[in-house]
N, C-alpha and C positions, 0 to 999 in steps of 0.2 A: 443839161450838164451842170449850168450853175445854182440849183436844184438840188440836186446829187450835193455839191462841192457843199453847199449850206448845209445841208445836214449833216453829211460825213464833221463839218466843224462844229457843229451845236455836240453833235455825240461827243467829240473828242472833249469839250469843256464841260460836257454836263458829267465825263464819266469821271473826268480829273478832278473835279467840286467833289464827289460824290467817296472817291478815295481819300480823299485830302482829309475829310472830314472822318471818316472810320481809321482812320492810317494815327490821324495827332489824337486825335480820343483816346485808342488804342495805347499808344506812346505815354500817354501824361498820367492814364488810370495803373498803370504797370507798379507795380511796388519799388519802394526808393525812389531815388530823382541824382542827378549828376552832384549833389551838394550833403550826399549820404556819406559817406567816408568823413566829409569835414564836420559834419557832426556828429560823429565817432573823435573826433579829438581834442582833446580837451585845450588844447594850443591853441583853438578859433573859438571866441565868446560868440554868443548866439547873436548878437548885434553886426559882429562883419556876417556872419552869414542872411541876415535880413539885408545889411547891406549889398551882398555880391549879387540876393534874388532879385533885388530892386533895378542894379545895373542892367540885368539881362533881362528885363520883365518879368521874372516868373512867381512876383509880388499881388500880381494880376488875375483875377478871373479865367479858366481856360479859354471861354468865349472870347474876351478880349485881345488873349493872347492870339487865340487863332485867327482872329479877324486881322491884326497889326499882321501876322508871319502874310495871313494872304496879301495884303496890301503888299508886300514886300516882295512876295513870287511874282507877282501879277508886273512887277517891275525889276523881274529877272534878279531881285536881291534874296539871296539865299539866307543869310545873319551871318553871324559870326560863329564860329565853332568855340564852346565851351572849355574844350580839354585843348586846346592850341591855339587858341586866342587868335584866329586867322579867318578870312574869309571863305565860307564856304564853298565861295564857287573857285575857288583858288585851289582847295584843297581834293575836290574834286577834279580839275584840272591838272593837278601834280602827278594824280593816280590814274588817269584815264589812260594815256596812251600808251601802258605796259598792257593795262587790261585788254585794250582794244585788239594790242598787237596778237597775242596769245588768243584770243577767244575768235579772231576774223580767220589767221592763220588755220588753230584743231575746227571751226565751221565748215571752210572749202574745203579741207583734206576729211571731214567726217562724212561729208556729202556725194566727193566723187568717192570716194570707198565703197561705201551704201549702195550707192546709183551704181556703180560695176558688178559687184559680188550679189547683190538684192536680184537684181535683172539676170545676170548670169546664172544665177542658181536657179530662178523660175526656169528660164530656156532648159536646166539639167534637173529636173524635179526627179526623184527618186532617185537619182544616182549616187556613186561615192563623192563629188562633189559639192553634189548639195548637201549632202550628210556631215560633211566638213563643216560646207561653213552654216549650219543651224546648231553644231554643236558647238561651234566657235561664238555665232553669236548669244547662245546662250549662257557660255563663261564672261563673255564680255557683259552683259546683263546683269548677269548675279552679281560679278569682283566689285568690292568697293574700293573706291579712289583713294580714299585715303589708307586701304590697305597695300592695296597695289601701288601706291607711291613711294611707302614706305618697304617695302621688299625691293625697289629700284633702288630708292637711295645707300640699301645696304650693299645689294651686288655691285653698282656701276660706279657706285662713290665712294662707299667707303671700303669695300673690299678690294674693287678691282681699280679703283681707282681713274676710271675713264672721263664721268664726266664729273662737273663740280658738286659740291654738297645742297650749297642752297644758295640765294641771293642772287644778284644778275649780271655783277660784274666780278673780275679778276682785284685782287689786292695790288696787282700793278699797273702801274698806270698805261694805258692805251688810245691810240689816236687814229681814226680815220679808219683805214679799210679793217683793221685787227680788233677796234673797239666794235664793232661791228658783231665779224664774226664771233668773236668772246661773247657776246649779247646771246645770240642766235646756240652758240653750245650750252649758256645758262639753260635756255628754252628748252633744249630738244627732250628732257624729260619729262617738265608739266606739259608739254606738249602730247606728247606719246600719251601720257595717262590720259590726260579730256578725251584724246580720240578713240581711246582703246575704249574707254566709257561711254561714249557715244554713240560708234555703230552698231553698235548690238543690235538695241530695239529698233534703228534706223533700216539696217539689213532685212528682219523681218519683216520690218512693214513694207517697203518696197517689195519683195518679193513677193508678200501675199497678194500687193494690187497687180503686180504684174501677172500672177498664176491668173485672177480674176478676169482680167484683158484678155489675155494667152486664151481662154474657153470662151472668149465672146464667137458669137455668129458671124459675124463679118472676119475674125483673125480665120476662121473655121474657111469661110469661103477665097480669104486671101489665101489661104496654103493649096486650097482646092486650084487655083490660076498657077501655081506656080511660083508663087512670089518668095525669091528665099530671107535667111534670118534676116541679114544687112538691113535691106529692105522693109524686111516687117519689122526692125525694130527704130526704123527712121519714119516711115508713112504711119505705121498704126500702133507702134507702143510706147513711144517715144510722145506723141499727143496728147494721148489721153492719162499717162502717169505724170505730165507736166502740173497740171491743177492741184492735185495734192502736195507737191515739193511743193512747190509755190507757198503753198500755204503753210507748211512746216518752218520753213524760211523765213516767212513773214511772223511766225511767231518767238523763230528765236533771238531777232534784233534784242529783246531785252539782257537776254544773255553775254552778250558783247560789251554791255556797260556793269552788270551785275558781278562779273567774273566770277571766280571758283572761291568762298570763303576756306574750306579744307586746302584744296589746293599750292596756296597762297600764304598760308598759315605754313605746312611744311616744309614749302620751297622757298620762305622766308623772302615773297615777293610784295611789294608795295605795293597792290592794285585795289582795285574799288572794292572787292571781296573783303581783302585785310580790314582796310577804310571801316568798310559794314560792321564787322565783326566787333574791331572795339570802339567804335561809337554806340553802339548797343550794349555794349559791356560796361563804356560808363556813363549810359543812358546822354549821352551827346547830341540833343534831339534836332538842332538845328540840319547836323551833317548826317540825320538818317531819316527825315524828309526829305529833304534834298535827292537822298540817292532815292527813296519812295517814287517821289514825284517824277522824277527823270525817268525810271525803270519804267513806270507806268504810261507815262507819256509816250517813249521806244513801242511800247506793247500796243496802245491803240494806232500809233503810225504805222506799225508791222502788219495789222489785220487791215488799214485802208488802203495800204503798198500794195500788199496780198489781192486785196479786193480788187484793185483797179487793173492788175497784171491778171488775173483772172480774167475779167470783163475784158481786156484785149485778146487772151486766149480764146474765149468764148464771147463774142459777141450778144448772144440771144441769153447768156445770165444776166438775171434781175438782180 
């Protein structure tokens, strides 16, 4: 077991080295740099601008640079963000727990969707309601979010006037149980869109492993005893479709910190998506490592989560 745990951690650091370094290469060879705008204007002499690269290091060799940022990660110090002069792990912090709320929130309710409608439909294969929902999930597949967000915001907000336009809170002021719910009616749109976007391919893939299960030899011999659906969907398909979620699961942790960049943009919400979007736009490289290296790290914690709740499902996996 402490064997396993050693390696499972060698992996995790060798695969984090190994991003880190294709991730800021990637970043620093990109054309422009966060200091392009200011020299486009002729109001900054080339001297403050060798000045402000010298403040932030980026006077420096890339090699150098990237060896000080790692010296920096390695002691949990993220830098400073360029276009807000704030600490990055701040700035992330600011932004995480709208993202977190919205992406935990549409994951549970994308998952028991799936897992009902996926299963239910294998149990009704050919029928009128499986035909529903394979045509259903294949509109949910195709629609893009940011189209389907925006034919919301026209019907329920601005036409019909139900729920708000964008942004998370009300123009007046709110305390306690109301600021709450005010919060929660912001949501229920970009809400609806991630989940309406998500079951689709979720749907059919459940289904298909279930159809798969549903024709094994042993469901074939359980039906032959007698054993009705309840049953065979608690003893025998309910088991063996756990490993796969499982591992779905385990790889959408990163999702949860990366949130919706389209989404977030039209519903004019502050999350790590938005964050993304325009640290990238003005090449702000401190705070888009940062969200890099974190995303990254979620992803290899979600396949060792994954791996280990596996290995208690199944004992005799290697």
């Amino acid at each position: 077991m402490l064997k396993t745990a050693l390696r499972k951690i060698f992996y995790v650091v060798l695969m984090l080295f190994i991003i880190s370094i294709i991730s800021f290469g990637a970043i620093h060879l990109a054309p422009n740099s966060f200091f392009a705008s200011g020299e486009l204007n002729p109001n900054i002499t080339p001297e403050s601008l060798e000045q402000l690269k010298k403040v932030y290091g980026l006077d420096k060799s890339l090699f150098v640079q990237f060896i000080s940022w790692l010296n920096a990660i390695i002691h949990l110090d993220f830098g400073i963000s360029f276009a807000s002069g704030k600490m990055v792990k701040d700035e992330i912090l600011s932004r995480l727990p709208i993202t977190l709320i919205i992406n935990i929130i549409s994951m549970i309710l994308v998952f028991i969707i799936s897992i009902y409608f996926g299963i239910k439909s294998a149990f009704k294969q050919n029928s009128k309601y499986d035909n529903i929902t394979k045509n259903f999930s294949l509109i949910s597949y195709a629609m893009p979010s940011f189209y389907l967000a925006l034919i919301l915001v026209i019907l329920f907000a601005v036409r019909w006037k139900i729920f708000p336009i964008s942004g998370l809170h009300s123009p007046v002021k709110l305390e306690g149980f109301d600021y709450v719910l005010d919060e929660a009616w912001h949501l229920v749109l970009p809400i609806f869109v991630m989940v309406f976007g998500g079951v689709g391919s979720l749907i059919m893939y459940i289904r298909s492993l279930s159809l798969n299960i549903l024709k094994s030899d042993y469901i074939f011999f359980a039906k032959a005893r007698g054993i009705g659906k309840k049953e065979l969907f608690w003893r025998y398909l309910l088991p063996n479709l756990s490993p796969p979620v499982v591992t779905i699961l385990g790889l959408s942790l990163p999702g949860l910190i990366g949130g919706s960049v389209i989404l977030e943009s039209i519903f004019s919400i502050n999350g790590m998506g938005l964050l993304f979007y325009q640290s990238a736009l003005s090449r702000d490289y401190p705070v888009i490592m940062g969200i890099l290296i974190i995303s990254s790290f979620l992803t290899l914690v979600g396949n060792i989560i994954a791996d280990l709740v596996l290995l208690k499902l199944n004992p005799f996996t290697k």
